[in-house]
TORRO-808707 format. One line per field, with one value per residue: residue in one letter; x, y, z of N, C-alpha, C in turn. Coordinates in Angstrom, 1 decimal, padded with zeros to 4 digits, always signed. Example, Ala and Ser with C-alpha at 12.3 -4.5 7.8 and 13.67 -1.06 7.14 Angstrom:
BEGIN
residu	c(A:S)
n.u	c(+013.2:+012.8)
n.v	c(-005.7:-002.2)
n.w	c(+007.8:+007.1)
ca.u	c(+012.3:+013.7)
ca.v	c(-004.5:-001.1)
ca.w	c(+007.8:+007.1)
c.u	c(+013.2:+012.9)
c.v	c(-003.3:+000.0)
c.w	c(+007.8:+007.9)
//
This chain:
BEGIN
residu	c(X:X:X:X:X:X:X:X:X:X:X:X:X:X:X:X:X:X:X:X:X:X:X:X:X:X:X:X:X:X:X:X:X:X:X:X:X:X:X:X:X:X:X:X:X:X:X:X:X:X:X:X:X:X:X:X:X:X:X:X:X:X:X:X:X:X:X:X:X:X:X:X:X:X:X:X:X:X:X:X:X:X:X:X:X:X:X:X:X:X:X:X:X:X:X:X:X:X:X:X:X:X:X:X:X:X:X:X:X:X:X:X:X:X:X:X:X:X:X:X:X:X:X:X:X:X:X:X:X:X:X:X:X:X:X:X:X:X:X:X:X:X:X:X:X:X:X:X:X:X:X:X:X:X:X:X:X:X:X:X:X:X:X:X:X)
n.u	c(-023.8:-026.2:-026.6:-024.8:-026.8:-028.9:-028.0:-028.1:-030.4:-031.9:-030.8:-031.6:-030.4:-029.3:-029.1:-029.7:-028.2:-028.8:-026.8:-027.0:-026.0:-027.3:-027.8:-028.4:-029.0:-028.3:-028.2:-030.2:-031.9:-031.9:-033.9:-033.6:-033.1:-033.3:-032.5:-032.8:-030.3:-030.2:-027.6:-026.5:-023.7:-020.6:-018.4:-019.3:-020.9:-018.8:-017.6:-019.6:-019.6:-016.5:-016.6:-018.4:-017.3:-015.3:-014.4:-014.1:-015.4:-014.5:-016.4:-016.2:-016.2:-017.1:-015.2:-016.1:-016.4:-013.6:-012.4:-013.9:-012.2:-009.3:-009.8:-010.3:-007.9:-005.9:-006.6:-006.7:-003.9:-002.4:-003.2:-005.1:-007.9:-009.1:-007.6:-009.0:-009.9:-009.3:-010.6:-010.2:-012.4:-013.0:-009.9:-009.6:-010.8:-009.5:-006.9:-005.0:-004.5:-004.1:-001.2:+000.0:-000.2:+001.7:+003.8:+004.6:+003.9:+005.5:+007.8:+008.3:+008.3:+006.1:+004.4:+004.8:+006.3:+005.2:+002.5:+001.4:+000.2:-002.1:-004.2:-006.0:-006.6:-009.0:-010.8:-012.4:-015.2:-015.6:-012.9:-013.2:-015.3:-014.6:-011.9:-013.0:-014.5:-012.4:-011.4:-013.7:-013.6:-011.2:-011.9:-014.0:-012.2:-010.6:-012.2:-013.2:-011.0:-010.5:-012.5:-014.6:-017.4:-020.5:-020.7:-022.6:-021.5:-019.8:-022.2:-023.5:-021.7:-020.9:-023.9:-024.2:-022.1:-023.0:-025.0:-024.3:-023.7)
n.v	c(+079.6:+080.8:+082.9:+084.3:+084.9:+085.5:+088.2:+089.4:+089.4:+091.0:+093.1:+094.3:+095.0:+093.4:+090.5:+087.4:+084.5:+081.3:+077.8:+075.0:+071.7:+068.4:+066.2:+063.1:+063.4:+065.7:+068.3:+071.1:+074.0:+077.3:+079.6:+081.9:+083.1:+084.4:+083.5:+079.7:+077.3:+073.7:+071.2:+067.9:+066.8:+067.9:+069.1:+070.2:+071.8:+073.3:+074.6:+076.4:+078.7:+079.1:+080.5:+082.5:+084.5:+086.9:+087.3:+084.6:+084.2:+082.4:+081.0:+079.1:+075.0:+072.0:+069.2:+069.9:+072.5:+073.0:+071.6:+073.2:+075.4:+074.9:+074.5:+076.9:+078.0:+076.6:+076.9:+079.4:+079.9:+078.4:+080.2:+079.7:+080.4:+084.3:+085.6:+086.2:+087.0:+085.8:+084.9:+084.0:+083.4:+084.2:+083.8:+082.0:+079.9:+078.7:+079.6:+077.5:+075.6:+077.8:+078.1:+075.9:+076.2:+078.3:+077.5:+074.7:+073.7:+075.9:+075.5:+072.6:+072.7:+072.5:+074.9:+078.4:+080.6:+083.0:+081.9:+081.8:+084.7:+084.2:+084.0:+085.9:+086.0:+086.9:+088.4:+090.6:+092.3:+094.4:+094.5:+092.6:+093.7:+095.9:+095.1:+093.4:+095.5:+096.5:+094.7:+094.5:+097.0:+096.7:+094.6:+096.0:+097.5:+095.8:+095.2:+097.0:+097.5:+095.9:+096.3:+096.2:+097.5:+097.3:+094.3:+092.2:+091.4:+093.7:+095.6:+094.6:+094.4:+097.8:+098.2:+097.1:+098.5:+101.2:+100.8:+100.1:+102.9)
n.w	c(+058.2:+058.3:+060.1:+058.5:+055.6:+057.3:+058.1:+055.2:+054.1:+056.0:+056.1:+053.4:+051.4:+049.9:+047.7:+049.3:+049.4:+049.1:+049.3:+050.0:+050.8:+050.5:+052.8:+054.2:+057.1:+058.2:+057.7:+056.8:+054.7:+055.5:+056.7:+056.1:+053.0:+050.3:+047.7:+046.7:+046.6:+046.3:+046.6:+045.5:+045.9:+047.1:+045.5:+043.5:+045.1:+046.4:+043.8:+042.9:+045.1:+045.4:+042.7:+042.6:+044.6:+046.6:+048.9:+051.6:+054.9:+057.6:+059.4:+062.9:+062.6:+061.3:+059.8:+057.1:+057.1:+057.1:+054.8:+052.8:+053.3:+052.8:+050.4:+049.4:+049.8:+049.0:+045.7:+045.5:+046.4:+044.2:+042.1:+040.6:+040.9:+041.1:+043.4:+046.7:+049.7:+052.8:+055.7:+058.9:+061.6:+064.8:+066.9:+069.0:+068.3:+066.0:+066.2:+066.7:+064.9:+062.7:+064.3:+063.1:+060.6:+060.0:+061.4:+061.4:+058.7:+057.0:+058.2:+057.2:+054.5:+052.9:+052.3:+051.4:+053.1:+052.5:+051.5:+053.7:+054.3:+053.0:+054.8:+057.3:+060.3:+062.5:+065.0:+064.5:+063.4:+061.8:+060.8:+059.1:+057.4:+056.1:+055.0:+053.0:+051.3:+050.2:+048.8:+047.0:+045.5:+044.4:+042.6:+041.0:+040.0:+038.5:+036.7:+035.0:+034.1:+032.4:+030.3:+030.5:+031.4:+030.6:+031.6:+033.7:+036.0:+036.6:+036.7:+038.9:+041.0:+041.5:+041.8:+044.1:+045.7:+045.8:+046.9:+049.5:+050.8)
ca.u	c(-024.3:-027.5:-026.3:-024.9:-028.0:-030.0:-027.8:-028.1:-031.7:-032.3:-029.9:-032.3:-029.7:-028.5:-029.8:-029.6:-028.2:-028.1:-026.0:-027.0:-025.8:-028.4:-027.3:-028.9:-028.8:-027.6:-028.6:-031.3:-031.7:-032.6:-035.3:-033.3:-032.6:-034.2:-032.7:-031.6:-029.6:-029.4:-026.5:-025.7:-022.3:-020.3:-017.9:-020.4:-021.1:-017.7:-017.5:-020.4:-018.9:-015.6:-016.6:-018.6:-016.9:-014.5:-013.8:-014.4:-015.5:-014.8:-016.4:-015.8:-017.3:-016.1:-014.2:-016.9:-015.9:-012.0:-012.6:-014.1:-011.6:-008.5:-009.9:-009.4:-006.5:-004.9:-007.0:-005.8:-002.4:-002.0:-003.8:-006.5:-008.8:-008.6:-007.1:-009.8:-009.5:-009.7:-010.7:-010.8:-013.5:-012.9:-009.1:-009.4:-010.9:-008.7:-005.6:-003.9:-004.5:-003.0:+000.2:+000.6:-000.1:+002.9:+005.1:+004.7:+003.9:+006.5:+009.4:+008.4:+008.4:+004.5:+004.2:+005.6:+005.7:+003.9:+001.6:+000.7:-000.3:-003.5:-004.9:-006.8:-007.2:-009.7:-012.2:-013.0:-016.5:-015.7:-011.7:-013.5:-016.1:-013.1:-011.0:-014.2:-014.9:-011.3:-011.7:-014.8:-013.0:-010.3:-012.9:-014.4:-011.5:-010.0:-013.6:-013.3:-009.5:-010.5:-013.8:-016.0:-018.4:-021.2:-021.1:-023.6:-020.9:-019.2:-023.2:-024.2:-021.2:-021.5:-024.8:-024.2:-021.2:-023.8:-026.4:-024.1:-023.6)
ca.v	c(+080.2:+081.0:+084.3:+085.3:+084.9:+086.7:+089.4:+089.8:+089.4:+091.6:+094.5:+094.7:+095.4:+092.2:+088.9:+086.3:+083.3:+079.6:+076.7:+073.8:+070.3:+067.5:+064.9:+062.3:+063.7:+066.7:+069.8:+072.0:+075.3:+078.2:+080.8:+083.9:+082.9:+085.1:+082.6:+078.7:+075.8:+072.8:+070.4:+066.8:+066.7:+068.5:+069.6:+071.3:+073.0:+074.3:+075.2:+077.6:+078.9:+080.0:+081.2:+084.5:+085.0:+088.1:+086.6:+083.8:+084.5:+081.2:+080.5:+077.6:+074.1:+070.6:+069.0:+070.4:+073.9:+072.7:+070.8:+074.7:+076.6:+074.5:+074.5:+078.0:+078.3:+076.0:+077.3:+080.7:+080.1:+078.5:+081.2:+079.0:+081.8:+085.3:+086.2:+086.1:+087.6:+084.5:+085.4:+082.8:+084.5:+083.3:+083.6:+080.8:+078.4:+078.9:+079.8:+076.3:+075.3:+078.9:+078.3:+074.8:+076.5:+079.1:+076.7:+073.6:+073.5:+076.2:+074.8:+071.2:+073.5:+072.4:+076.0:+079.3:+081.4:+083.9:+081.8:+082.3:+085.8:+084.5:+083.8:+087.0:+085.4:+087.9:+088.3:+092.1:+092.0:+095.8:+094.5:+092.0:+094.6:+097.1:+094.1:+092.6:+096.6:+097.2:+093.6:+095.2:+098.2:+096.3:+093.8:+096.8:+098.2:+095.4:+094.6:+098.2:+097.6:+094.9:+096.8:+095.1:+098.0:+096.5:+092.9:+091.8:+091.6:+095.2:+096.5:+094.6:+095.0:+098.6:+098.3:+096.8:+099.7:+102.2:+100.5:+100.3:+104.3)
ca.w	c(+057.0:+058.6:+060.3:+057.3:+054.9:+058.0:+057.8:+054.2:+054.1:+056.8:+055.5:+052.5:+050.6:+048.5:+047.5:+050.2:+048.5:+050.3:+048.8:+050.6:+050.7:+050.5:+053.6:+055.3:+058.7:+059.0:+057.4:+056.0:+054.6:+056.3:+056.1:+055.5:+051.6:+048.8:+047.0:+047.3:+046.0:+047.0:+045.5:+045.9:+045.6:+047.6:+044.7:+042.8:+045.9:+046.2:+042.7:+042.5:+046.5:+044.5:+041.6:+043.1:+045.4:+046.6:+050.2:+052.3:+056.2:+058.1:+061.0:+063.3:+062.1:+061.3:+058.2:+056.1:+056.4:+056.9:+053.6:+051.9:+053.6:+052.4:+049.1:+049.2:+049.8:+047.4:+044.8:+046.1:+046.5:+043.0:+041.7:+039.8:+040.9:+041.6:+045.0:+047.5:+051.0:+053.5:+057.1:+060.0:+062.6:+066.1:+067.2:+070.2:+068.2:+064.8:+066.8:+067.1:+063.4:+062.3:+064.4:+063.0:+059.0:+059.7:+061.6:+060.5:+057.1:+056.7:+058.5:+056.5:+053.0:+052.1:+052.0:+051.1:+053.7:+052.1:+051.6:+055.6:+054.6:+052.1:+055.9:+058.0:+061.7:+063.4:+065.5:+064.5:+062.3:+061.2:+060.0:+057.4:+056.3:+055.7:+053.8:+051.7:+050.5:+049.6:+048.1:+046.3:+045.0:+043.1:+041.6:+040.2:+039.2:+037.4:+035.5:+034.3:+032.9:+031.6:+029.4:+031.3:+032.8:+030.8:+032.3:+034.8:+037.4:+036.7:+037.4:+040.0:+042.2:+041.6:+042.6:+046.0:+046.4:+045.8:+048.3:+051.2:+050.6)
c.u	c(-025.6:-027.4:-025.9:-026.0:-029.2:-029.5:-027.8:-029.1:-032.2:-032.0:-031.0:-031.5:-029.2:-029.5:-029.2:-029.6:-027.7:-027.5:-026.0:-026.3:-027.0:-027.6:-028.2:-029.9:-028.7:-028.2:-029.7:-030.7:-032.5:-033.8:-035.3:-032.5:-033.6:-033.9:-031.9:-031.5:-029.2:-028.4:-026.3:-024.2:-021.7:-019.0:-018.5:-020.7:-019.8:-016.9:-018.2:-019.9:-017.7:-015.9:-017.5:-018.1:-015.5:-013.8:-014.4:-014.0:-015.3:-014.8:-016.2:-016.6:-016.1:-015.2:-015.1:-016.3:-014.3:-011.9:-013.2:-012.8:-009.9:-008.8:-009.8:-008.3:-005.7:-005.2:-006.5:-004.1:-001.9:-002.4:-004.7:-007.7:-008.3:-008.4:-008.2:-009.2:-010.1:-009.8:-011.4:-011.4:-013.3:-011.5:-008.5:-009.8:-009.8:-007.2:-004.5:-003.9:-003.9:-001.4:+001.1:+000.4:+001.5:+004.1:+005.2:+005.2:+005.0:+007.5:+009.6:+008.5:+007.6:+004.5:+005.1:+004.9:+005.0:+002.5:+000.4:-000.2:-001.7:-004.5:-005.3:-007.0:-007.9:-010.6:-012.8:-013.5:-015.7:-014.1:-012.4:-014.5:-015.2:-012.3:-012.1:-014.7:-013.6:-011.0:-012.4:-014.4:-012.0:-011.1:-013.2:-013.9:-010.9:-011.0:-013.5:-012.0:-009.7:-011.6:-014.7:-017.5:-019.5:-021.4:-022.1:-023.1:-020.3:-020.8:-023.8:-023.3:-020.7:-022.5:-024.8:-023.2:-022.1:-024.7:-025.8:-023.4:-024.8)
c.v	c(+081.0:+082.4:+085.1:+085.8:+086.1:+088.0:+090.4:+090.2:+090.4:+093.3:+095.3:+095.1:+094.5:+091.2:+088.3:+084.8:+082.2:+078.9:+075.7:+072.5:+069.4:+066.2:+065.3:+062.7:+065.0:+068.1:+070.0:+073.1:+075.8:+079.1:+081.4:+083.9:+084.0:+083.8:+081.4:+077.4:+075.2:+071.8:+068.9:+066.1:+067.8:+069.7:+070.4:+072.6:+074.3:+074.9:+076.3:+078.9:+079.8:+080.6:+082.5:+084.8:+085.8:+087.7:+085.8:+084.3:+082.7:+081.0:+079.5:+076.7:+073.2:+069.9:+069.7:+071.9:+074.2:+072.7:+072.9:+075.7:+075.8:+074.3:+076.2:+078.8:+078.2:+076.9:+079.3:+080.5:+079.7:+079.1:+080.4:+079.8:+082.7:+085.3:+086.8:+086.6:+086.3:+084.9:+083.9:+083.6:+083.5:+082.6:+082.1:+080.0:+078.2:+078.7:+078.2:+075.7:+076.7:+078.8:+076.8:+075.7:+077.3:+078.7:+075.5:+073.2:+074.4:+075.9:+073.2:+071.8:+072.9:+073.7:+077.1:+079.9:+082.5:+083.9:+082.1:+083.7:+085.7:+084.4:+085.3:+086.4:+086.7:+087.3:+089.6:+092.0:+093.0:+095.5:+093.5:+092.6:+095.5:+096.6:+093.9:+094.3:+096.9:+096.0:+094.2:+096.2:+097.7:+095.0:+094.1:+097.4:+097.5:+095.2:+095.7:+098.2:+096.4:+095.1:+096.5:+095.8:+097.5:+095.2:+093.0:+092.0:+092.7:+096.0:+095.6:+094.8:+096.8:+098.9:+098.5:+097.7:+100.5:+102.1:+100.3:+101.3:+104.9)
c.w	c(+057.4:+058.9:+059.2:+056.3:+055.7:+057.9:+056.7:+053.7:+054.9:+056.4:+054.5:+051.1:+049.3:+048.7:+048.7:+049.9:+049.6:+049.3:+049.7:+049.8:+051.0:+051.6:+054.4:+056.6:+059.3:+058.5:+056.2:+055.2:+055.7:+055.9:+055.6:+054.2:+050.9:+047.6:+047.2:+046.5:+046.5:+046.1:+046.4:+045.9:+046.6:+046.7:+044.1:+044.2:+045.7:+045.3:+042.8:+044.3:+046.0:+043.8:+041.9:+044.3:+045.6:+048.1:+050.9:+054.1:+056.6:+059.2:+061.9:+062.9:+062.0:+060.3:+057.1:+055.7:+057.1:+055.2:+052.4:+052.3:+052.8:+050.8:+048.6:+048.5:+049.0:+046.0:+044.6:+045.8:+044.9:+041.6:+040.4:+039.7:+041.4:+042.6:+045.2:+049.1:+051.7:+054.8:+057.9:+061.2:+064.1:+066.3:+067.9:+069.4:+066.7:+065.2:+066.4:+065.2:+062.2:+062.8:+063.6:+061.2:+058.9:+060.4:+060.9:+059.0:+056.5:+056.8:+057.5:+054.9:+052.4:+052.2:+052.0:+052.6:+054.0:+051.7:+053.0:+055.1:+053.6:+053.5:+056.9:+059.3:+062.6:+064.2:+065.5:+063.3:+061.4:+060.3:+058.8:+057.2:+055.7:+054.4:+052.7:+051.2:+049.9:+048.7:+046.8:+044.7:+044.1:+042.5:+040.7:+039.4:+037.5:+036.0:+034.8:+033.4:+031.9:+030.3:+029.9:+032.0:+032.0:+030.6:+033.2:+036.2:+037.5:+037.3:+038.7:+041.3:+042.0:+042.1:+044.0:+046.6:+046.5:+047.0:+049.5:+051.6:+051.7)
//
């Protein structure tokens, strides 16, 4: 999370939001927030985590962000929320848990096969800036079919289209 927040902060362009977890042992926040929340629960985390969000980047880590990324999905696949663009960043380390999602679980019929395709396995930065703007663009679009241009979220993601113009 940390790279991301610095990139966001750094850009100047958007808010730089943290969502921490409160444990024991293991983690802080970082620096590069403008703004931050921390949560005790890990549910609440991954409630406010879905709910603004247009795509999930996931980088390598341990059940924690297994545990966010399979919440996703489900939530994705049974369309509980809007369709989100899911990207696993880092082929080699993702790879073996991608061929077990589109063999496995397909050949055992836990999943559709088409569910395989709510998954993006890259390692090219510029293919999920490409996907998360064409994401962007039908956000905006639907907010506008829907009357929505003034909401909060129809102007501020306009906004951030306009600022990375």
């Amino acid at each position: 999370m940390e790279a991301a927040n610095k990139g966001g902060l750094e850009s100047g362009k958007c808010e730089s939001i943290g969502l921490n977890i409160n444990l024991p042992h293991e983690q802080s926040g970082n620096d590069f927030t403008t703004k931050h929340l921390s949560f005790d629960y890990f549910f609440v985390r991954k409630v406010m985590l879905i709910k603004y969000s247009l795509a999930y980047v996931i980088f390598p880590g341990g059940f924690g962000t297994l545990d966010e990324l399979f919440e996703a999905l489900t939530l994705t696949q049974t369309k509980k929320i809007t369709k989100i663009s899911i990207f696993l960043y880092g082929k080699n380390y993702w790879e073996k848990l991608y061929d077990f999602i589109k063999t496995t679980l397909v050949e055992h019929h836990a999943i559709r096969p088409e569910d395989v395709e709510l998954i993006i396995l890259t390692d090219d930065i510029d293919e999920i800036v490409s996907k998360i703007d064409e994401r962007l663009v039908l956000y905006i679009n639907a907010l506008k079919e829907e009357g929505l241009e003034e909401s909060r979220y129809y102007k501020r993601a306009i906004e951030f289209l306009s600022n990375k113009e």
